[in-house]
TIVOBA-84951 format. One line per 5 residues: their letters; for each residue x, y, z of N, C-alpha, C, CB. Coordinates in Angstrom, 3 decimals. Each point is the difference from the previous one (the first is absolute). Last residue first. Glycine has a CB too. Layout:
BEGIN
A	X,Y,Z,X,Y,Z,X,Y,Z,X,Y,Z; ...
This chain:
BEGIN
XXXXX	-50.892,68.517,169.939,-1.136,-1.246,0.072,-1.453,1.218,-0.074,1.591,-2.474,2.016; 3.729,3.724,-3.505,-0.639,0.127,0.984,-1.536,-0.651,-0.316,1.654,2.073,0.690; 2.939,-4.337,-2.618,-0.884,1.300,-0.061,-0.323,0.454,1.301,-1.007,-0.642,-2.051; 3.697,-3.271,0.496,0.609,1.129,0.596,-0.735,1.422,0.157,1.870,-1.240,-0.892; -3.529,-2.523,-2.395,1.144,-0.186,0.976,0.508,2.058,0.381,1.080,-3.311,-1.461
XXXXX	-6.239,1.401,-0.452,1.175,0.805,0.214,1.103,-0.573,0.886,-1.519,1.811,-0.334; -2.768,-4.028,-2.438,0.735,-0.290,1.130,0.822,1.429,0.049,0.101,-2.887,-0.184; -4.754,2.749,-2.484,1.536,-0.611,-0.207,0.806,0.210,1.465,0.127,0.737,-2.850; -5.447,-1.358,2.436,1.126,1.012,-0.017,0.912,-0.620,0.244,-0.902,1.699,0.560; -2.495,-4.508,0.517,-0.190,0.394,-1.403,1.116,1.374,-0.514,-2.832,-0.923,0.403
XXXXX	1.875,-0.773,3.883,0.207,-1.218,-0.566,0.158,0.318,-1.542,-1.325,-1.316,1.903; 0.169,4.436,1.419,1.453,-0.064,0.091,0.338,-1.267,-0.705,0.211,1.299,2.198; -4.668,0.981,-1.159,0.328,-0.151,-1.119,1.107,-0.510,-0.382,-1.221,1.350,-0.048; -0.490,-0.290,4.623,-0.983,-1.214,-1.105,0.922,0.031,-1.387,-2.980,0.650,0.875; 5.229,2.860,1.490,-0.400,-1.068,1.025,-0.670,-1.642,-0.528,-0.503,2.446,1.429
XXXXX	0.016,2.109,-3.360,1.753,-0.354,-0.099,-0.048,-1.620,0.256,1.215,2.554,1.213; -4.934,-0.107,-0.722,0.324,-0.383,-0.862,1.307,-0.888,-0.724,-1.544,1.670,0.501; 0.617,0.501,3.846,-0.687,-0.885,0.003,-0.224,-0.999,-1.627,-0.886,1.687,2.226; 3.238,2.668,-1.497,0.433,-0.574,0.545,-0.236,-1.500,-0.145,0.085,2.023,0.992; -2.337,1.212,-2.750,0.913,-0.586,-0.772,0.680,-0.521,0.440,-0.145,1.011,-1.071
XXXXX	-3.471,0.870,3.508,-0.190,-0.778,-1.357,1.381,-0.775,-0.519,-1.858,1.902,-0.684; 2.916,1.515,4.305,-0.752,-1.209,-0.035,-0.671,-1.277,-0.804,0.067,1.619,1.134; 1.231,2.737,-2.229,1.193,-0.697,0.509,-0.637,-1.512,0.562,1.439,2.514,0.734; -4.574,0.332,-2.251,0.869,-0.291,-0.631,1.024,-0.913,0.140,-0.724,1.688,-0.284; -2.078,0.280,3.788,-0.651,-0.713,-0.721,0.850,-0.724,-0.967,-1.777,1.435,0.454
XXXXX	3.732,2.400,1.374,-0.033,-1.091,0.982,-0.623,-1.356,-1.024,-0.486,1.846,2.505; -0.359,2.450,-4.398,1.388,-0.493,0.036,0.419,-1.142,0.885,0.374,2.187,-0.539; -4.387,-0.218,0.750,-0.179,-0.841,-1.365,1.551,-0.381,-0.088,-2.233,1.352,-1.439; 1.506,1.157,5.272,-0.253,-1.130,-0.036,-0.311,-0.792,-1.029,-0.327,0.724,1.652; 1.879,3.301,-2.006,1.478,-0.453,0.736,-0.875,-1.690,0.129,1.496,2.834,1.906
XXXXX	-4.418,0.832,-3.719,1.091,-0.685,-0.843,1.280,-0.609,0.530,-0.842,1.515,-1.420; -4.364,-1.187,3.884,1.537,1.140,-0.461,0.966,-0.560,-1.127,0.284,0.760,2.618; -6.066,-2.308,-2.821,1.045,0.111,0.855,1.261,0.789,-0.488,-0.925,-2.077,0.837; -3.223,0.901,-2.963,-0.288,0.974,1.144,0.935,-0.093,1.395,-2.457,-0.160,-0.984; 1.775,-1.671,-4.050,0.185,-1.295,1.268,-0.657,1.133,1.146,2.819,-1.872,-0.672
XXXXX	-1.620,4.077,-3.268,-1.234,-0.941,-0.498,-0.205,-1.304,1.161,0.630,0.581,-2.895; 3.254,2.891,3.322,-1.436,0.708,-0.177,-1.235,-1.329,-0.200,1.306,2.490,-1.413; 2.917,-3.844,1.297,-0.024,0.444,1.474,-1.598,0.844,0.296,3.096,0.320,-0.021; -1.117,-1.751,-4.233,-1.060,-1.269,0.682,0.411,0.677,1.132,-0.129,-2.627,-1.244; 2.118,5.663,-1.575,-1.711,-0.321,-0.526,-0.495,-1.040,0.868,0.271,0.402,-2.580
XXXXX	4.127,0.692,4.210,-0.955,1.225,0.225,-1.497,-0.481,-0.288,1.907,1.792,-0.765; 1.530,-4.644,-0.940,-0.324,0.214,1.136,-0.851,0.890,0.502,1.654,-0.781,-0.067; -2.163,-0.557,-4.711,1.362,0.708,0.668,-0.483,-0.152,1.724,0.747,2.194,-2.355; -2.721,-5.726,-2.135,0.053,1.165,0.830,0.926,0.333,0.447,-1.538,-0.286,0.401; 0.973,-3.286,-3.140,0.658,0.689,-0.060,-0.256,1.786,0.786,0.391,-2.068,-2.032
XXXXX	-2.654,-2.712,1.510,-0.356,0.992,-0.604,0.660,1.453,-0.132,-1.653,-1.415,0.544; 3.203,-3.002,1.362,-1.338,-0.086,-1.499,-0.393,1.077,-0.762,-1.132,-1.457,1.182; 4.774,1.372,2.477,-0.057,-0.136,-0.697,-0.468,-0.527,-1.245,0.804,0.586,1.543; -2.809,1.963,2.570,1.738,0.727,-0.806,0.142,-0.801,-1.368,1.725,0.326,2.522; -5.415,-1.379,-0.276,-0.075,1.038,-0.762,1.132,0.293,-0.431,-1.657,0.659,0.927
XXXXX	1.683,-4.359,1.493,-0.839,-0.255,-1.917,0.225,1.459,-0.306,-2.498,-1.992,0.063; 4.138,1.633,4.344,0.856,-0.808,-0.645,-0.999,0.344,-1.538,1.172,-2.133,2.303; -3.238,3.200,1.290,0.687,0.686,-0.386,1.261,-0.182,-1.209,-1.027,0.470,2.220; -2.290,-3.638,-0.620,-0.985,1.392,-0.828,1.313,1.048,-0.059,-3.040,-0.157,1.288; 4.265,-3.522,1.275,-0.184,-0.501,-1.501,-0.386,1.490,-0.985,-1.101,-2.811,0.937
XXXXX	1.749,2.942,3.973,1.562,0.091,-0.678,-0.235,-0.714,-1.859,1.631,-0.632,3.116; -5.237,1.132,-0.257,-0.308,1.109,-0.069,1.822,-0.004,-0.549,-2.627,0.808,1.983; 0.722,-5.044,-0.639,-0.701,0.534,-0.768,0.361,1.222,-0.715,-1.279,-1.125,1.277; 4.889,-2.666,-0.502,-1.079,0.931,0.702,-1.142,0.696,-0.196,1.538,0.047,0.519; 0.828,-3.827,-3.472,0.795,1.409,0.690,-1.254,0.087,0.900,1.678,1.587,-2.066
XXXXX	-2.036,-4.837,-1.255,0.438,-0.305,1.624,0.643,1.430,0.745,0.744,-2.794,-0.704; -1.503,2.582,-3.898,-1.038,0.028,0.613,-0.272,-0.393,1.233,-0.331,-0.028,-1.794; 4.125,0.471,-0.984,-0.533,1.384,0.245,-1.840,-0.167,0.848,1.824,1.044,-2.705; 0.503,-4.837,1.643,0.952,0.571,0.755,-0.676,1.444,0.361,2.098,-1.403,-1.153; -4.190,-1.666,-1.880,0.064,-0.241,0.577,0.876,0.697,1.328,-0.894,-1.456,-1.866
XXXXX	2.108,2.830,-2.136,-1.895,0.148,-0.061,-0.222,-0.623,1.764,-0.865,-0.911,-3.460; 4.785,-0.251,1.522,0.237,1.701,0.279,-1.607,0.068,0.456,2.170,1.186,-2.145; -1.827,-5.391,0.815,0.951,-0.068,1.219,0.000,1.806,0.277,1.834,-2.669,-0.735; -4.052,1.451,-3.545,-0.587,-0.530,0.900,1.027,0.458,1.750,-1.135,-2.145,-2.345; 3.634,2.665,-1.758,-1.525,1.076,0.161,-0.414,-0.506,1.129,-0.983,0.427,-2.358
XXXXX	4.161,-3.203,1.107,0.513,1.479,0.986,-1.470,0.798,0.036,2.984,0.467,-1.000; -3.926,-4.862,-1.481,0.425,0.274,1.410,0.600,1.015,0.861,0.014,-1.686,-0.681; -3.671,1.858,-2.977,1.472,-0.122,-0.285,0.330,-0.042,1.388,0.433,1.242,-2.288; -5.464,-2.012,0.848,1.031,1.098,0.207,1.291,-0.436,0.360,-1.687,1.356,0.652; -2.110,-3.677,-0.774,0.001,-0.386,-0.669,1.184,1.099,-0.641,-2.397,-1.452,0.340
XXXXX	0.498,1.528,4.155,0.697,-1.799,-0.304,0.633,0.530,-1.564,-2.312,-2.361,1.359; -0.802,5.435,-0.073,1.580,-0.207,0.904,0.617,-1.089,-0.101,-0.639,1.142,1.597; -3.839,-0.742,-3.207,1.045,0.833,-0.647,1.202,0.126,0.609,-1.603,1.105,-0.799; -1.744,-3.444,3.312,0.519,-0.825,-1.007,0.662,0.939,-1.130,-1.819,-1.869,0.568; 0.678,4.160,3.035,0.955,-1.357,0.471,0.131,-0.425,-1.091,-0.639,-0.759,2.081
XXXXX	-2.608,4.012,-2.648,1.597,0.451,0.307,0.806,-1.423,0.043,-0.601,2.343,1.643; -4.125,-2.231,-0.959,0.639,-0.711,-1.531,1.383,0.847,-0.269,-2.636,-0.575,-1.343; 0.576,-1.077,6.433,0.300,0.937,-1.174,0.177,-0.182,-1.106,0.626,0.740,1.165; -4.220,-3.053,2.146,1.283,-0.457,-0.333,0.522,1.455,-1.175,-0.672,-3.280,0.395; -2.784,4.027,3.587,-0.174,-0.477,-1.430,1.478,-0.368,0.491,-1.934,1.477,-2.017
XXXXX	-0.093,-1.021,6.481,0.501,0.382,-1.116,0.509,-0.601,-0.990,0.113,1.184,1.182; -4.193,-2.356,2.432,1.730,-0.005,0.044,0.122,0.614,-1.125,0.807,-2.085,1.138; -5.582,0.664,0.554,0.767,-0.660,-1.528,1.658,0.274,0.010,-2.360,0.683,-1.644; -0.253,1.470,5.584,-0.149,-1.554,0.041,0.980,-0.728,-1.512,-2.980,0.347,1.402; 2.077,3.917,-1.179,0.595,0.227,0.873,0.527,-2.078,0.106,-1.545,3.098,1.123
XXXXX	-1.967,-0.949,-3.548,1.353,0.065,-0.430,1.567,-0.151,0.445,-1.624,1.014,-0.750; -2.951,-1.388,2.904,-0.133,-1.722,-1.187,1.485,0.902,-0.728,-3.718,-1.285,-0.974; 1.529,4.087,4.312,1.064,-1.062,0.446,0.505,-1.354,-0.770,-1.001,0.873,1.966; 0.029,5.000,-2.237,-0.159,-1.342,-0.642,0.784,-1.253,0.212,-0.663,1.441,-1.420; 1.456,2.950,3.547,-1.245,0.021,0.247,-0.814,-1.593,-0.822,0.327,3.180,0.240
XXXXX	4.360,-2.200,-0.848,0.006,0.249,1.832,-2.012,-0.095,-0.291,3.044,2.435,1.195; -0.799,-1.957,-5.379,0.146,-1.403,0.524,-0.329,0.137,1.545,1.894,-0.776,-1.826; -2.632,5.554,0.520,-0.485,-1.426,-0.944,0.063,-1.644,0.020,0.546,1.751,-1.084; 2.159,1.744,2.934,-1.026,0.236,0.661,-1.109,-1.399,-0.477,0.652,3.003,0.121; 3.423,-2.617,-2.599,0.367,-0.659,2.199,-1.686,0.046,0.179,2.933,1.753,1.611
XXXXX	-2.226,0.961,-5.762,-0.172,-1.295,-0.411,0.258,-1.180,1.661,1.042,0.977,-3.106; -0.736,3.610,3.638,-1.352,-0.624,-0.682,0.027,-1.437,-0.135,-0.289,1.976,-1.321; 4.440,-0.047,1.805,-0.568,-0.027,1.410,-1.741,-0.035,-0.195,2.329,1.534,1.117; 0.711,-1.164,-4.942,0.535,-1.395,0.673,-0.595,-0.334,1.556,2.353,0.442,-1.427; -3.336,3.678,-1.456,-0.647,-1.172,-0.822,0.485,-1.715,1.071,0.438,1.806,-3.094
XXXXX	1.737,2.685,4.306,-1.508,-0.008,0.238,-0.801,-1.203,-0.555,0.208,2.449,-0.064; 4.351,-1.936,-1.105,-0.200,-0.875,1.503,-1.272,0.337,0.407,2.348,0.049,0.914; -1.600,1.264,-4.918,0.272,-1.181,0.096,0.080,-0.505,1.055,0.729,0.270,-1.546; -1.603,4.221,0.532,-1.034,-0.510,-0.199,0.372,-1.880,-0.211,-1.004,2.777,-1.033; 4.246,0.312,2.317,-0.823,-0.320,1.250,-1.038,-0.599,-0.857,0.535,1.908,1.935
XXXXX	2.840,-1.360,-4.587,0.286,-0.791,0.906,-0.646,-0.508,1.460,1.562,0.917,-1.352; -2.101,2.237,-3.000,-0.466,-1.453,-0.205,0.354,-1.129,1.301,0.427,0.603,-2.728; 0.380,4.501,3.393,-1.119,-0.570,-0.463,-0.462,-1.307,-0.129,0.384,1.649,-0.762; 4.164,-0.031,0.917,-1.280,-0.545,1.748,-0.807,-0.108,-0.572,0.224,1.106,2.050; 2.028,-0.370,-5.714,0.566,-1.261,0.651,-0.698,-0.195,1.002,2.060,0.180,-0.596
XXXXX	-2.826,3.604,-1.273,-0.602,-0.976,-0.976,0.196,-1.723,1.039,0.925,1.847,-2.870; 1.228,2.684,3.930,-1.041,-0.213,0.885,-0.812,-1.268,-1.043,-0.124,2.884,1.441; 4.271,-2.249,-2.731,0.230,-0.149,1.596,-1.681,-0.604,0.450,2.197,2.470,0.440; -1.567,0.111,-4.893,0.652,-1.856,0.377,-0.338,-0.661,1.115,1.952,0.463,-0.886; -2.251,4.381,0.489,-1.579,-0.744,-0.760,0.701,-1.494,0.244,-1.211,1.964,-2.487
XXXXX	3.857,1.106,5.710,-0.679,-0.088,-1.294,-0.602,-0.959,-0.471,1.240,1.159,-0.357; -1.914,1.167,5.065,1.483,-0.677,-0.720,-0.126,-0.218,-1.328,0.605,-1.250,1.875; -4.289,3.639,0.176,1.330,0.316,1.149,1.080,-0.860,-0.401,-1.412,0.470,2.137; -3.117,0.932,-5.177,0.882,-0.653,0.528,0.694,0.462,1.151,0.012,-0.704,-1.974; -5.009,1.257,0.583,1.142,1.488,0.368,1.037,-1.282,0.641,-1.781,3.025,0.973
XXXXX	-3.609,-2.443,-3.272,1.488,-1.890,0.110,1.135,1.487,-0.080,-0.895,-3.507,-2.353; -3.530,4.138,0.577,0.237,0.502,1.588,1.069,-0.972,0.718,-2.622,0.891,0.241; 1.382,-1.239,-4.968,-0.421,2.170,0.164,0.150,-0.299,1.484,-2.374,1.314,-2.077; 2.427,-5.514,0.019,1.116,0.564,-0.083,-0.158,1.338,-0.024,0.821,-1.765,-0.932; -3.143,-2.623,2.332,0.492,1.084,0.628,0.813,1.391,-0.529,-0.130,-1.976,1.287
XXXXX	-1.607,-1.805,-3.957,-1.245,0.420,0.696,0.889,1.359,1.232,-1.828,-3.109,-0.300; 4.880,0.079,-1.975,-0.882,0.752,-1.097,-1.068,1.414,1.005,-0.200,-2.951,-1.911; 2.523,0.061,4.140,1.428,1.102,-0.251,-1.275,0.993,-0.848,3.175,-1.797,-0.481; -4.929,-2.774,1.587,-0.210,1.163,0.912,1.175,1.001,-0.002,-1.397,-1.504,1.439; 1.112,-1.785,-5.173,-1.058,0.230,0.516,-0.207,1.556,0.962,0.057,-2.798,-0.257
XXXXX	3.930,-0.234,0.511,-0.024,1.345,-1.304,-1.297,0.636,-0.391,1.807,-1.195,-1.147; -1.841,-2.066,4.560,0.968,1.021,0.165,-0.031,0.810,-1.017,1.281,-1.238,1.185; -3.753,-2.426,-1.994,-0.571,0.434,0.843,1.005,1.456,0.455,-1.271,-2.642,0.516; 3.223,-0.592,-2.993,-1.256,0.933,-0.976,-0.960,0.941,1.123,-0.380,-2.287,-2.118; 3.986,-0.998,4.091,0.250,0.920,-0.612,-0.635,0.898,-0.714,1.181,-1.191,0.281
XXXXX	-2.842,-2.614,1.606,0.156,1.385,0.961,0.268,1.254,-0.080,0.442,-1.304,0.772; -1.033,-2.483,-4.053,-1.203,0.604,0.379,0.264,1.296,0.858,-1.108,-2.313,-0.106; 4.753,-1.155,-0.648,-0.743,1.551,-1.321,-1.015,0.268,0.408,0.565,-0.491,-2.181; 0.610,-2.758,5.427,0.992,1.565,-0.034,0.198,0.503,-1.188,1.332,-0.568,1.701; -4.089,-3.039,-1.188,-0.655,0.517,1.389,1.396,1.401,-0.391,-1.271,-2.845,2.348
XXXXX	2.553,-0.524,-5.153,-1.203,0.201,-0.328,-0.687,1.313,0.946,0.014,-2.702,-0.803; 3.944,0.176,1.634,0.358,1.119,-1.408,-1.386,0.771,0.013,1.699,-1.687,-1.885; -0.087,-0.461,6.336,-0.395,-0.071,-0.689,-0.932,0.943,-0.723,0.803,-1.701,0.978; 2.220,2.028,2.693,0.795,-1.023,-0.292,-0.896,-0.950,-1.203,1.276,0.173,2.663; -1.697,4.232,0.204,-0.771,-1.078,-0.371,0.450,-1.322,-0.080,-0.895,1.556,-0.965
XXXXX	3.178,2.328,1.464,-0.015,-0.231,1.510,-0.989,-1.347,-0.165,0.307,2.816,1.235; 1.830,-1.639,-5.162,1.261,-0.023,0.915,-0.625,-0.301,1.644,1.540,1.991,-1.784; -4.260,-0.536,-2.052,0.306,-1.389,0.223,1.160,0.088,0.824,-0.935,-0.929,-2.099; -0.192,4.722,1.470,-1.081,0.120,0.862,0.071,-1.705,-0.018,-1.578,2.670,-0.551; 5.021,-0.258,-1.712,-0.154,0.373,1.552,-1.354,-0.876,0.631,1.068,2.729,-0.464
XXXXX	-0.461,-3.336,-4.530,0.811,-0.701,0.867,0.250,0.365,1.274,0.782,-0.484,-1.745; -3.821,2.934,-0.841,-0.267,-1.060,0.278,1.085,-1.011,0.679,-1.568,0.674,-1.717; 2.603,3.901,0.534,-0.877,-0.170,1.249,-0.501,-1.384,-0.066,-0.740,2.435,0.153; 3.892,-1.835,-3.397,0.325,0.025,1.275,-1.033,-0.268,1.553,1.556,1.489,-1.632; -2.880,-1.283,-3.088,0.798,-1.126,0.104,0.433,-0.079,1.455,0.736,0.134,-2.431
XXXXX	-3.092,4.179,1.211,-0.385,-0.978,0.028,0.639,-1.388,0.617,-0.874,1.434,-1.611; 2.986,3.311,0.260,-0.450,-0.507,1.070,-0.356,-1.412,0.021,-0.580,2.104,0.310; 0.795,0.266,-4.156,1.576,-0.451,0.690,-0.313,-0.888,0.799,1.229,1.972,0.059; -5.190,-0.957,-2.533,1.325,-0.740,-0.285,0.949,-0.194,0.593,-0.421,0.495,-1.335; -2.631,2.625,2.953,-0.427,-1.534,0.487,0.844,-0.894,-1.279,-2.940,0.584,1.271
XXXXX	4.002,3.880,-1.306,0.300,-0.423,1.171,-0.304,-1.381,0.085,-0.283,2.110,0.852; -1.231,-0.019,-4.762,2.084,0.069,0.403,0.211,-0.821,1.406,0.608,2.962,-0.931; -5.237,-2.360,0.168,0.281,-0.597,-0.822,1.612,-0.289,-0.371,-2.314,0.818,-0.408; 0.612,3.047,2.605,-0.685,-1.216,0.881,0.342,-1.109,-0.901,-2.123,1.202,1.204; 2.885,2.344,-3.295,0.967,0.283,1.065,0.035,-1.198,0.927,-0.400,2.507,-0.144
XXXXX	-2.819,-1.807,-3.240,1.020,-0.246,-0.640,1.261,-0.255,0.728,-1.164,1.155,-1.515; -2.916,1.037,2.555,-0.065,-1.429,0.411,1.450,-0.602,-1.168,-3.388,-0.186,0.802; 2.248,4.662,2.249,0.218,-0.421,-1.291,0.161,-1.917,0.197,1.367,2.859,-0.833; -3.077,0.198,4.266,-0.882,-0.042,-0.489,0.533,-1.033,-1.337,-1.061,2.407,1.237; 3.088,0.552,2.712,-0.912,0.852,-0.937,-0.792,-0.828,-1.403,1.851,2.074,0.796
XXXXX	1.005,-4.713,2.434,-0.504,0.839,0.988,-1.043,1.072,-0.741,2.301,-0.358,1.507; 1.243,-2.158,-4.231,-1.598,-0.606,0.711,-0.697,0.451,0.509,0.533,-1.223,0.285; 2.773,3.604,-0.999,-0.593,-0.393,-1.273,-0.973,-0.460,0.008,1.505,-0.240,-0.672; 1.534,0.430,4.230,-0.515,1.481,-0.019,-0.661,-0.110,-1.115,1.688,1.338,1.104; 0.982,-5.169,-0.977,-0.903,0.299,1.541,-0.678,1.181,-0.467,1.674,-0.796,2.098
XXXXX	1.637,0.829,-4.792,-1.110,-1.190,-0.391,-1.332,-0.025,1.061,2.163,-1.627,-0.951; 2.063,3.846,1.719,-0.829,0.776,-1.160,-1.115,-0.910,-0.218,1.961,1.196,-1.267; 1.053,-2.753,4.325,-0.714,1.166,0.771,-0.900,0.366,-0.839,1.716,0.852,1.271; 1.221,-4.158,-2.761,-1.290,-0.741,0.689,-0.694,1.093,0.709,1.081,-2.360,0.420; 2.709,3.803,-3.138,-0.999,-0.683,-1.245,-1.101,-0.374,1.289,1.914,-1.361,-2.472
XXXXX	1.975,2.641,5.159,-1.067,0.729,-0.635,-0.883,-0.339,-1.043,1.323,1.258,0.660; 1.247,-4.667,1.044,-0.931,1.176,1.143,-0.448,0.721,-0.560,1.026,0.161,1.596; 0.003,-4.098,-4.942,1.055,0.924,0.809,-1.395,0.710,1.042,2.522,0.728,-2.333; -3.510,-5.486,-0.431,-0.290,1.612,0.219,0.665,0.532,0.781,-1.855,-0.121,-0.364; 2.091,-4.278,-2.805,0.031,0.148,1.425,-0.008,1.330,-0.009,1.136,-1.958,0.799
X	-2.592,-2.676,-3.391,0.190,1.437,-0.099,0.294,0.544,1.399,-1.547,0.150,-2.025
């Protein structure tokens, strides 16, 4: 489902006085998304519904003193996105103070072995988008995972929109780049 600006102003202002029916429009739309923002920095499903519930959670609990400055999308997206790098700088603190976790090394992913079992272009794009950069990846998913507008991830990153534009170009550049084994050849194109 996807909510025009205004439907997300009226709704906002719904919640805000309380209607839970309104809160319930939203955390349908919303939801899916905010969980995939907050795995996008996780990189696991589990640890980013929680975060997510936790977000819609605190939209709930805030909503008589929650005075957007971009819209409900935007700010849903930081939301789940700091409480993911907040969760990712705990969880440092945590192995940093425990030295037997520290000592055992990191689990084996059960990603990997789903990646094997995934279609080779899948895998190779997956792989590609994940060698990007950090902050040319997060921009790259929102545009096109989640179809944001520049402006919306310029707001939800807390940067200008010339540098999500940079970011971009970049991404795809680099995409271009890894991926060139698998895209049809152009004669006479531009590369």
């Amino acid at each position: 489902m996807n909510i025009d600006g205004q439907a997300e102003r009226e709704l906002t202002r719904r919640i805000a006085s309380g209607d839970e029916a309104a809160f319930d429009t939203v955390f349908r739309a919303y939801y899916p998304q905010v969980v995939w923002a907050a795995e996008s920095v996780l990189r696991e499903r589990s640890t980013a519904e929680e975060l997510a519930q936790d977000v819609m959670l605190e939209l709930w609990r805030r909503r008589e003193s929650l005075r957007l400055e971009t819209s409900l999308r935007a700010y849903l997206y930081q939301a789940a996105r700091n409480r993911a790098l907040n969760h990712i700088r705990h969880e440092k603190i945590v192995l940093r103070s425990n030295a037997a976790a520290i000592a055992e090394g990191p689990a084996e992913s059960p990603a990997a072995d789903s990646r094997i079992a995934e279609g080779e272009l899948d895998s190779a794009i997956r792989e590609a988008v994940a060698r990007l950069p950090e902050r040319c990846r997060e921009t790259f998913e929102l545009s096109r995972t989640q179809g944001l507008k520049y402006a919306e991830i310029a707001a939800v990153l807390g940067v200008s929109v010339k540098t999500v534009e940079a970011r971009m170009g970049q991404a795809l550049r680099e995409l271009r780049r890894d991926l060139a084994a698998w895209l049809p050849s152009k004669k006479g194109g531009i590369g």
